[in-house]
VOLUMLUM-819064 format. One record per residue (C-alpha): residue number from 1; chain; y, x, z. Coordinates in nm, 4 decimals. Example, Ala and Ser with C-alpha at 12.3 -4.5 7.8 and 13.67 -1.06 7.14 Angstrom:
% residues 2
n=1	chain=A	v=-0.4500	u=1.2300	w=0.7800
n=2	chain=A	v=-0.1060	u=1.3670	w=0.7140
% end
This chain:
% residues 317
n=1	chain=A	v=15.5890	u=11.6824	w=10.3375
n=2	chain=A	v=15.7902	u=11.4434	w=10.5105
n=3	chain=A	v=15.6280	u=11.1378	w=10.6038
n=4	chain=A	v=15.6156	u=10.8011	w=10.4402
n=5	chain=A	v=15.6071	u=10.4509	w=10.4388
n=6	chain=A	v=15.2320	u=10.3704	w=10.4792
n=7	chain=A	v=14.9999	u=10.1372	w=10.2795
n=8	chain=A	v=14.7305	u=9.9030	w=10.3275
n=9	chain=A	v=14.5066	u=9.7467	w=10.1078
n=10	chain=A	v=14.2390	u=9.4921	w=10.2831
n=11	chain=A	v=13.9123	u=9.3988	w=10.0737
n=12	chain=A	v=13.5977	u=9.2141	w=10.1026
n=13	chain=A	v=13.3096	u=9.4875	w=9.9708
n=14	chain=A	v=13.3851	u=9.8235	w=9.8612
n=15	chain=A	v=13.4250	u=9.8252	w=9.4820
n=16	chain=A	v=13.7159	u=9.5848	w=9.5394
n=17	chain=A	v=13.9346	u=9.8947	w=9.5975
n=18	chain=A	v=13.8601	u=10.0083	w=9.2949
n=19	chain=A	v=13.8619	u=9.7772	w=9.0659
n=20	chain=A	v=14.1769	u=9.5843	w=9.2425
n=21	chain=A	v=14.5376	u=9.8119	w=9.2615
n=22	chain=A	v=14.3348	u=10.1143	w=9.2527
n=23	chain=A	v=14.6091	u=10.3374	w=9.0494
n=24	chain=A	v=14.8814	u=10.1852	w=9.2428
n=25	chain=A	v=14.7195	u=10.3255	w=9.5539
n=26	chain=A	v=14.6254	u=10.6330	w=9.3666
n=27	chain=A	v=14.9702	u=10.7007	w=9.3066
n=28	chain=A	v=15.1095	u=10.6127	w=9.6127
n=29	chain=A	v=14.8808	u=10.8541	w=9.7837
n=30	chain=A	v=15.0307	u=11.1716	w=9.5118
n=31	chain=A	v=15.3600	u=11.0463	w=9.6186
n=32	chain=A	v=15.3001	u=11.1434	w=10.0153
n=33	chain=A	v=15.2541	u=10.7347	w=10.1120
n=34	chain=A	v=14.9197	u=10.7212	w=10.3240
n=35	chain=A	v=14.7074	u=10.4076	w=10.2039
n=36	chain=A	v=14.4261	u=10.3525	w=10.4172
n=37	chain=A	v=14.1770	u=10.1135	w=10.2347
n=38	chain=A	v=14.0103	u=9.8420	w=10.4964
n=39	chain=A	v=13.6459	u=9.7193	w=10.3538
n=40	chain=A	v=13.5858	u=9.4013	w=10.5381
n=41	chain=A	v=13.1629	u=9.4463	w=10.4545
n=42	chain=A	v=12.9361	u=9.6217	w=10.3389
n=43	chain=A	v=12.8478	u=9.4931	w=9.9992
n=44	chain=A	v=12.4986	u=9.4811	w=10.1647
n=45	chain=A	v=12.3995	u=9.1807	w=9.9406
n=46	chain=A	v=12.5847	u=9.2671	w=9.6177
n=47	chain=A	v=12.3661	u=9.2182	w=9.3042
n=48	chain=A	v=12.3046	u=9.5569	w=9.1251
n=49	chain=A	v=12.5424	u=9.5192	w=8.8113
n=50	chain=A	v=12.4825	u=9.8327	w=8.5691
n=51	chain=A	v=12.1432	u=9.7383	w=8.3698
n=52	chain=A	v=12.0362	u=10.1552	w=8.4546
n=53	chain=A	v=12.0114	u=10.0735	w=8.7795
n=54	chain=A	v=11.8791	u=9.7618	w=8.8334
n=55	chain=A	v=11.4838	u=9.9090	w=8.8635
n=56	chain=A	v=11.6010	u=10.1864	w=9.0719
n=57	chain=A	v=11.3535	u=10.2749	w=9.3513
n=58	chain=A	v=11.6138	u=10.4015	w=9.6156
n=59	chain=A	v=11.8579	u=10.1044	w=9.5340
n=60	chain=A	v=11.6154	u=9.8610	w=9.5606
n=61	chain=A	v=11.4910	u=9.9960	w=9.9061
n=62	chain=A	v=11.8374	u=10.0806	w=10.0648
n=63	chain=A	v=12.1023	u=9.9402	w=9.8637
n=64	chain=A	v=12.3747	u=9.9224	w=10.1850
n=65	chain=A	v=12.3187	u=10.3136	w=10.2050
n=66	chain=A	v=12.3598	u=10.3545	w=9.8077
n=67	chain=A	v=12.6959	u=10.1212	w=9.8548
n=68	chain=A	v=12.8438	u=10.3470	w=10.1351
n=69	chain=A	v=12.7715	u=10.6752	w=9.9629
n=70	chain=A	v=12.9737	u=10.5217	w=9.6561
n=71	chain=A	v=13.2560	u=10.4461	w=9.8877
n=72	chain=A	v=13.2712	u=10.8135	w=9.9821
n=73	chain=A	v=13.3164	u=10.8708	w=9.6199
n=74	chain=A	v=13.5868	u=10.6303	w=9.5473
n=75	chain=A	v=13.7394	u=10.7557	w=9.8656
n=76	chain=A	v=13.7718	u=11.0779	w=9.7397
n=77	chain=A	v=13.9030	u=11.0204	w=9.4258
n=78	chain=A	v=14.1503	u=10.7823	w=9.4469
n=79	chain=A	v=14.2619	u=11.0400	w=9.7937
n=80	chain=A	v=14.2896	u=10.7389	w=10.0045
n=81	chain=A	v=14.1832	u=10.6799	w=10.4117
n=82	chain=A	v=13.8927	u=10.4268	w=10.4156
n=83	chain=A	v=13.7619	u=10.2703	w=10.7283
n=84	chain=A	v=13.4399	u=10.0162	w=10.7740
n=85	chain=A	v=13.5380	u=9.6955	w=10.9357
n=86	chain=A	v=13.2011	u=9.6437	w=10.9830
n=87	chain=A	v=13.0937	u=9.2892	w=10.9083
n=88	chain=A	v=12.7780	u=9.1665	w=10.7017
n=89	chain=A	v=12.7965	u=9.0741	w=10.3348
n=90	chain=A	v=12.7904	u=8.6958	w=10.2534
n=91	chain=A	v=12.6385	u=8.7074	w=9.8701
n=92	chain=A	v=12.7463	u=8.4852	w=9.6424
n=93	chain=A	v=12.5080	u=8.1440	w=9.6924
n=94	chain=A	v=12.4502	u=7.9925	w=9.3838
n=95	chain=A	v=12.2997	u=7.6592	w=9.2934
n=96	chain=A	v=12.3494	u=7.3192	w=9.3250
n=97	chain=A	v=12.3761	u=7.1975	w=9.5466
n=98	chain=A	v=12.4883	u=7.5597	w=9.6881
n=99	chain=A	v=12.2866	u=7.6960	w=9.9443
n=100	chain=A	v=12.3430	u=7.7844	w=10.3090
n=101	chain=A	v=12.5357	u=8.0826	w=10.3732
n=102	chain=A	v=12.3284	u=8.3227	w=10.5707
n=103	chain=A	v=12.3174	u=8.3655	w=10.9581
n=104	chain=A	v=12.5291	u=8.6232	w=11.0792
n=105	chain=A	v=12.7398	u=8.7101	w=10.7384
n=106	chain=A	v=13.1332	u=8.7504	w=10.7711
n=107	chain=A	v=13.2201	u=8.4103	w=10.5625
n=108	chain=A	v=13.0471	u=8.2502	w=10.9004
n=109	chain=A	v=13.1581	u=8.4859	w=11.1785
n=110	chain=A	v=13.4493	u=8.3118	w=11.3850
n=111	chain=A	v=13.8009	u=8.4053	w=11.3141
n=112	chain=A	v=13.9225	u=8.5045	w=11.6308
n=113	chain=A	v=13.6440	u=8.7783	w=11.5859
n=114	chain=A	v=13.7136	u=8.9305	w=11.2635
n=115	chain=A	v=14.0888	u=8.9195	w=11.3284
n=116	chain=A	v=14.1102	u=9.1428	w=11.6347
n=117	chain=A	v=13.8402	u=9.3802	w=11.4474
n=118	chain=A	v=14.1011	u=9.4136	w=11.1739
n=119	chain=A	v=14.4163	u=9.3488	w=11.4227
n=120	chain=A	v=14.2956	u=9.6930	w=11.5859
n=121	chain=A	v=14.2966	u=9.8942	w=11.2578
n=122	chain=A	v=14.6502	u=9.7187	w=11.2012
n=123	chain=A	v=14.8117	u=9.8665	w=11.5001
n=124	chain=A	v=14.6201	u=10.1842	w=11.4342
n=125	chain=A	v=14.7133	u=10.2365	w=11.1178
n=126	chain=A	v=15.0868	u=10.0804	w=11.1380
n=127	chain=A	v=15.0932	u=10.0059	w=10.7573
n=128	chain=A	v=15.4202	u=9.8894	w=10.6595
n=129	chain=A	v=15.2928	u=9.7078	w=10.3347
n=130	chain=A	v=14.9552	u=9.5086	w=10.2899
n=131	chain=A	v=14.7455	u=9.3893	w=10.0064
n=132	chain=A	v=14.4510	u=9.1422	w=9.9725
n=133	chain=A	v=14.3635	u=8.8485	w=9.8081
n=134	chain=A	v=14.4936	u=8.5532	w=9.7291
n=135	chain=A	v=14.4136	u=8.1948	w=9.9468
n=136	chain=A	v=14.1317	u=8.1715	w=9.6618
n=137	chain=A	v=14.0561	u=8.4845	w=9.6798
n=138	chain=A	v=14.0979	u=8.5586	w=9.3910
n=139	chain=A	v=13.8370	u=8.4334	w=9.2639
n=140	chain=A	v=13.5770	u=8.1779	w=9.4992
n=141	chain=A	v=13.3379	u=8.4404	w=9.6677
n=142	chain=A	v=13.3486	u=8.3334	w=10.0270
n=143	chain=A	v=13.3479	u=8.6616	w=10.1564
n=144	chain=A	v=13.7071	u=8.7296	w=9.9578
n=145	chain=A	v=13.8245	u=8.3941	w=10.0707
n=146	chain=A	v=13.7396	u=8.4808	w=10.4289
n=147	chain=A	v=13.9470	u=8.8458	w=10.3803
n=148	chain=A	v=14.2397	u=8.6499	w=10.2699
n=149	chain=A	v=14.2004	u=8.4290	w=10.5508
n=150	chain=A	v=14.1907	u=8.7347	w=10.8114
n=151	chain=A	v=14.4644	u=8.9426	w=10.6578
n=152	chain=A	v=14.6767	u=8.6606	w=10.7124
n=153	chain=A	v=14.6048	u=8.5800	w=11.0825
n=154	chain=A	v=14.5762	u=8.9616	w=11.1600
n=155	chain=A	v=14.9345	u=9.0284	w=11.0203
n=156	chain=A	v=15.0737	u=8.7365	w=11.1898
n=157	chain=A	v=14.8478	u=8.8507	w=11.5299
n=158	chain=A	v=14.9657	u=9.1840	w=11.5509
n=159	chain=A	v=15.3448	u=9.1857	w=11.6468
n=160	chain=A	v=15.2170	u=8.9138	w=11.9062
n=161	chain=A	v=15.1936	u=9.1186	w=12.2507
n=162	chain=A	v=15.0048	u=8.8464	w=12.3711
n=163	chain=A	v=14.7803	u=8.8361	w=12.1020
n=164	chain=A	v=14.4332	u=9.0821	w=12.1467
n=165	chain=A	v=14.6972	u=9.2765	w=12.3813
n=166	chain=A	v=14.3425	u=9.5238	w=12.4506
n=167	chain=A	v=14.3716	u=9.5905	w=12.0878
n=168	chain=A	v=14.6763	u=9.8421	w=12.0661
n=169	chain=A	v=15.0813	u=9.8139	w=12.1033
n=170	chain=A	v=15.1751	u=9.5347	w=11.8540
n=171	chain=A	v=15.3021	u=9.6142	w=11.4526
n=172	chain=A	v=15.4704	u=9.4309	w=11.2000
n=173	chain=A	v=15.3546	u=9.4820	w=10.8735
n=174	chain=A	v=15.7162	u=9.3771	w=10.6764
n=175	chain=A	v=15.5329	u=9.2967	w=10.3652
n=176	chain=A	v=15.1889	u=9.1811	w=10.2341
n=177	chain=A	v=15.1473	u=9.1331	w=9.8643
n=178	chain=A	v=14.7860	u=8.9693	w=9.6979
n=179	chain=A	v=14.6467	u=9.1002	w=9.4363
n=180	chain=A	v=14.7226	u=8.9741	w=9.0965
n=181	chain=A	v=14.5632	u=9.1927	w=8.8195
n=182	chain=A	v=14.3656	u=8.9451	w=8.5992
n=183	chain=A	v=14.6325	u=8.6993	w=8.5406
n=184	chain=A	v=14.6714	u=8.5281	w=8.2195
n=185	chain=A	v=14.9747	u=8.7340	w=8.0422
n=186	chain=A	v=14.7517	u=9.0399	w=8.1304
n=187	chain=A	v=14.4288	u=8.9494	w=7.9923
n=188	chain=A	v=14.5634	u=8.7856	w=7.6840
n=189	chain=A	v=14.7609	u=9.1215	w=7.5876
n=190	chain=A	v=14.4619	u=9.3512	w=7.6218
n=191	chain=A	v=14.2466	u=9.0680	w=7.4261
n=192	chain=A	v=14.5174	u=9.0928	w=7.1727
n=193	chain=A	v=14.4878	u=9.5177	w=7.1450
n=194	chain=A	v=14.1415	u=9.5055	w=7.0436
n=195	chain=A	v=14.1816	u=9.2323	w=6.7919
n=196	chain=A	v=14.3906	u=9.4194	w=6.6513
n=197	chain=A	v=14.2184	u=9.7654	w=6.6558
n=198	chain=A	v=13.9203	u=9.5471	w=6.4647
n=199	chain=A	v=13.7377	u=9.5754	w=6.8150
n=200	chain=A	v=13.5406	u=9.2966	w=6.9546
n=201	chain=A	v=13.6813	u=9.1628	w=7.2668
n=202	chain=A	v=13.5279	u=9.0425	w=7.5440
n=203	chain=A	v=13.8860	u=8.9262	w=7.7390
n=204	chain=A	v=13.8600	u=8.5886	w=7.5450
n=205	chain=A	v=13.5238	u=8.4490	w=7.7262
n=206	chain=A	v=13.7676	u=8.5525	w=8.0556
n=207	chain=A	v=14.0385	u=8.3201	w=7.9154
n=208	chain=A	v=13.8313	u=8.0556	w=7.8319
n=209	chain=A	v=13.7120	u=8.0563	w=8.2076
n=210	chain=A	v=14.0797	u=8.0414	w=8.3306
n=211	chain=A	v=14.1501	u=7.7094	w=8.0754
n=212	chain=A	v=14.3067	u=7.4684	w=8.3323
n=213	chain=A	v=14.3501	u=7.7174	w=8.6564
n=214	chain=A	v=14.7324	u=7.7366	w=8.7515
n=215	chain=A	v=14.8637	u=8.0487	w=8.7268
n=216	chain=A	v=15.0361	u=8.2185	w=8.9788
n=217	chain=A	v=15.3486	u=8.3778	w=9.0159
n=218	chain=A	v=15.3647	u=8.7807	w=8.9376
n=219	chain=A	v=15.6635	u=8.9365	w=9.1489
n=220	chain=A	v=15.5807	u=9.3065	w=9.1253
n=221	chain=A	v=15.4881	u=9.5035	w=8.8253
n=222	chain=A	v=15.4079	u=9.8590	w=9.0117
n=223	chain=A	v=15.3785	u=10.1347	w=8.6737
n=224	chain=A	v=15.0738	u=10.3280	w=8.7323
n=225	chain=A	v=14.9287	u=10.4039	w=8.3585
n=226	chain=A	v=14.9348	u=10.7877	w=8.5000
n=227	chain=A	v=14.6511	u=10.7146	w=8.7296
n=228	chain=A	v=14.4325	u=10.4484	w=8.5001
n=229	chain=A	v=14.1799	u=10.7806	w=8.4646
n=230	chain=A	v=14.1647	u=10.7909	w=8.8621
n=231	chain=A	v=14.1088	u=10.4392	w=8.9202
n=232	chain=A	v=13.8376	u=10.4420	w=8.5713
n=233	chain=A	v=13.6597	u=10.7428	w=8.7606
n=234	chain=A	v=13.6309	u=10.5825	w=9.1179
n=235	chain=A	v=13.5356	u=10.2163	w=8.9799
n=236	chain=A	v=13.2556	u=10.4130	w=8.7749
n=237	chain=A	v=13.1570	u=10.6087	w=9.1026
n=238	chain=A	v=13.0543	u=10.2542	w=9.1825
n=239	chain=A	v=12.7085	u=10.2761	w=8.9775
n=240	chain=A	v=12.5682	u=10.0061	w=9.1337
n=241	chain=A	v=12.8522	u=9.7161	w=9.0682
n=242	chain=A	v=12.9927	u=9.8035	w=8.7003
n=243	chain=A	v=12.8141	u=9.8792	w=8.3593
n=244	chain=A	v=12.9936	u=10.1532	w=8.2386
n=245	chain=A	v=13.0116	u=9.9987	w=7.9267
n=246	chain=A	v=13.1310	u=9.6707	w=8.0560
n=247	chain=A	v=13.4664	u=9.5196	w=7.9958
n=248	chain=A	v=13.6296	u=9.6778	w=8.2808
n=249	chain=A	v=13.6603	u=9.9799	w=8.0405
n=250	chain=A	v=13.6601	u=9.7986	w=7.6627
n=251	chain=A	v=13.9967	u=9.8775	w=7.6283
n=252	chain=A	v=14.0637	u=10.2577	w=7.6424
n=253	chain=A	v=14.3562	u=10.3616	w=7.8775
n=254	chain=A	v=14.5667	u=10.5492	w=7.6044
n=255	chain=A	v=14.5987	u=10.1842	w=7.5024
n=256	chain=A	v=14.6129	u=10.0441	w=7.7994
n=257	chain=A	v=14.9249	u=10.2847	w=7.8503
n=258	chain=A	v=15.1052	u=10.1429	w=7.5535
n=259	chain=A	v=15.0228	u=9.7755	w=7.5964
n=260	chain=A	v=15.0602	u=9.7362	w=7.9418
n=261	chain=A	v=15.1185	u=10.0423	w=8.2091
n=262	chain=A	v=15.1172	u=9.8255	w=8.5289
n=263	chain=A	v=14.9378	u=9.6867	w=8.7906
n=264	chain=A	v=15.0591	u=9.3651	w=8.8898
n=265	chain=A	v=15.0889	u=9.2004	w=9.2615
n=266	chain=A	v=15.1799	u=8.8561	w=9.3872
n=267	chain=A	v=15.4922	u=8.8333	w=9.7082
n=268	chain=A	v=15.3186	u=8.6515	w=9.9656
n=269	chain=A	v=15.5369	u=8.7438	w=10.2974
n=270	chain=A	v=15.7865	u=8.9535	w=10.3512
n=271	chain=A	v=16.0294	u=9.0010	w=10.6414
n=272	chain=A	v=16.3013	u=9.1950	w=10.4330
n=273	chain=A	v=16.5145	u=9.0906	w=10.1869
n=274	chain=A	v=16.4000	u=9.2125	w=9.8704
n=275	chain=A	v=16.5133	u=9.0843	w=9.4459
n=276	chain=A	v=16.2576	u=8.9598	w=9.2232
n=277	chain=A	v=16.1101	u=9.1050	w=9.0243
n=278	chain=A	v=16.0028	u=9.4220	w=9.2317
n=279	chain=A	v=15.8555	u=9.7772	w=9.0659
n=280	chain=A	v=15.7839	u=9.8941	w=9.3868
n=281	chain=A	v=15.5778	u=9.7296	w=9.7125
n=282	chain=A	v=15.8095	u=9.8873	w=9.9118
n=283	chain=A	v=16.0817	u=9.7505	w=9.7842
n=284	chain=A	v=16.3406	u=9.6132	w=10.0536
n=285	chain=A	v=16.2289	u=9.8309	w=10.3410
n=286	chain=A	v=16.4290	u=10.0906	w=10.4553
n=287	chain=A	v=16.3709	u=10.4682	w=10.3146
n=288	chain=A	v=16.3778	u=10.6334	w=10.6471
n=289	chain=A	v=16.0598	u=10.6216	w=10.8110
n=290	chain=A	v=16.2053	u=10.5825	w=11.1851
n=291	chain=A	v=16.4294	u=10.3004	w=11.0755
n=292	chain=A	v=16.1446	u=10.1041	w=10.9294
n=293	chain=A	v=15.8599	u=10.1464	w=11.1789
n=294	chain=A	v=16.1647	u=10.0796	w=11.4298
n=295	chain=A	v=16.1874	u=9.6875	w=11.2278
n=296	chain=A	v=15.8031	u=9.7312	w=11.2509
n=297	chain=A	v=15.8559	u=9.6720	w=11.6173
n=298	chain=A	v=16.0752	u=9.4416	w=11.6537
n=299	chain=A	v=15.9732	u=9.1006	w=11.7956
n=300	chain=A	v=16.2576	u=8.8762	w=11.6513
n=301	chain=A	v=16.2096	u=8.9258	w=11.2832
n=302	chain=A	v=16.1617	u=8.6100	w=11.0986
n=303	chain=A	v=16.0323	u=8.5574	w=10.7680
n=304	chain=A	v=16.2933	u=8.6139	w=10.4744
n=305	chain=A	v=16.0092	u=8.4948	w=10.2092
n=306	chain=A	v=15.6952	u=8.3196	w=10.2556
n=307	chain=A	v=15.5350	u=8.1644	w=9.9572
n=308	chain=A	v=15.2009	u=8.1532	w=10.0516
n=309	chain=A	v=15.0064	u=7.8101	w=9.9579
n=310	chain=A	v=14.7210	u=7.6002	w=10.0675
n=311	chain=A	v=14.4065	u=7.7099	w=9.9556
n=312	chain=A	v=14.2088	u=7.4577	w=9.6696
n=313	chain=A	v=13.8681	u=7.5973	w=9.8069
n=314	chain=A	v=13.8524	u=7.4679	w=10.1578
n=315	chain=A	v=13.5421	u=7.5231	w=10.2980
n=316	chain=A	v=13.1901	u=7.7012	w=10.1542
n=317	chain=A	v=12.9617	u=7.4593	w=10.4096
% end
């Protein structure tokens, strides 16, 4: 197989992966793209989520190994690369007023250190395309907040020669796209499907939540219903961080495949030209591979699109 245009998707804990553009990176990976999957942390401090679990002898005692041995499993199925970034959990702190974050965790570790960790898988990897969170996050966990935070400087750190120049010859990802899969049009369609299949629906406590949050703007609708089993599968290989009969799976995926057969992402940089909307996060980039990790390496490229905002959460101290 000839090679291809390569892929990759940056995330705070693994179980992101999968429950974030999973079948888009399933399906990239059956169409020859490599997409290597970057887990900022461990999940060492992730609550246990699935109600069998949660009294668990071997989770309780050694819940980081637990975590990583679910990563292999997502790995496998979704046929991705994965690679360990290798910085601490945060948690979530809770309370108010909120508590410290813990000594040592990633949300505190200084930025010029966690970008050259993932500036050196950058410039390993030479992803044309990148994926991670929004300036929120996503959602306010201060270890996602943090990822988007590092993505960000990485990317813009790699092409620099100057920059970490001990950390391999300098890349330009042409594209980096956040995620956007729980956005309002989205949840309100699938709340909609099991109204009307007399279902209960769980999707309208998540609307209520998002009452008053701007929404932001979707540019590419990638079509990925094919792989909905895959990315169901390696979220569930995840025991520890979904109930399996949560409402990540309430609405089954031969309805999902009707109703809505995408997974959605958010244009935050890109230095081609490309039309909105995209179906594709490779849109814009040239098909030969030599021709685009040749504008990979160019140092003159300027931005053609940049919509990226300031964050509303500024600081978690």
């Amino acid at each position: 197989m000839m090679e291809a245009l390569r892929l990759m998707a940056v995330h705070a804990h693994p179980d992101d992966e999968s429950s974030k553009g999973a079948a888009t990176s399933a399906k990239y990976v059956r169409s020859g793209h490599p997409v290597l999957v970057v887990s900022c942390t461990g999940g060492e401090r992730g609550d246990v989520l699935n109600p069998k679990l949660q009294d668990d002898p071997h989770i309780q005692r050694d819940l980081a190994e637990v975590r990583r041995d679910e990563m292999a499993r997502a790995q496998e199925i979704l046929g991705v690369q994965h690679t360990w970034l290798g910085f601490v959990d945060s948690g979530l702190p809770e309370g108010d007023p909120r508590p410290p974050l813990p000594f040592g965790c990633f949300a505190l570790e200084p930025l010029e250190v966690t970008t050259e960790a993932l500036v050196r898988e950058i410039r390993r990897f030479r992803p044309h395309v990148v994926t991670t969170y929004d300036e929120d996050g996503g959602y306010p966990h201060p270890d996602h907040i943090m990822t988007n935070r590092v993505t960000i400087a990485a990317v813009e750190a790699a092409s620099d020669p100057t920059a970490y120049p001990h950390a391999g010859e300098p890349w330009r990802p042409l594209k980096v796209y956040y995620n956007a899969g729980f956005h309002r049009k989205r949840l309100e369609t699938m709340h909609q499907a099991l109204l009307d299949q007399g279902v209960e629906s769980p999707f309208g406590e998540w609307l209520k939540r998002r009452d008053g949050r701007p929404e932001r703007e979707v540019t590419t609708w990638v079509e990925c219903a094919d792989y909905f089993d895959l990315r169901d599968d390696a979220l569930r290989a995840h025991a520890t961080q979904v109930d399996p009969d949560g409402p990540f799976f309430a609405l089954p995926n031969a309805v999902q495949r009707e109703v809505w057969p995408t997974e959605e992402f958010e244009l935050a940089m890109s230095y081609v030209p490309t039309d909105l909307p995209e179906d594709d996060l490779f849109a814009g980039l040239p098909s030969s591979l030599a021709e685009a990790d040749a504008l990979a390496t160019r140092p003159d490229l300027d931005l053609v699109i940049d919509a990226r905002v300031e964050p509303t959460v500024k600081d978690w101290q």
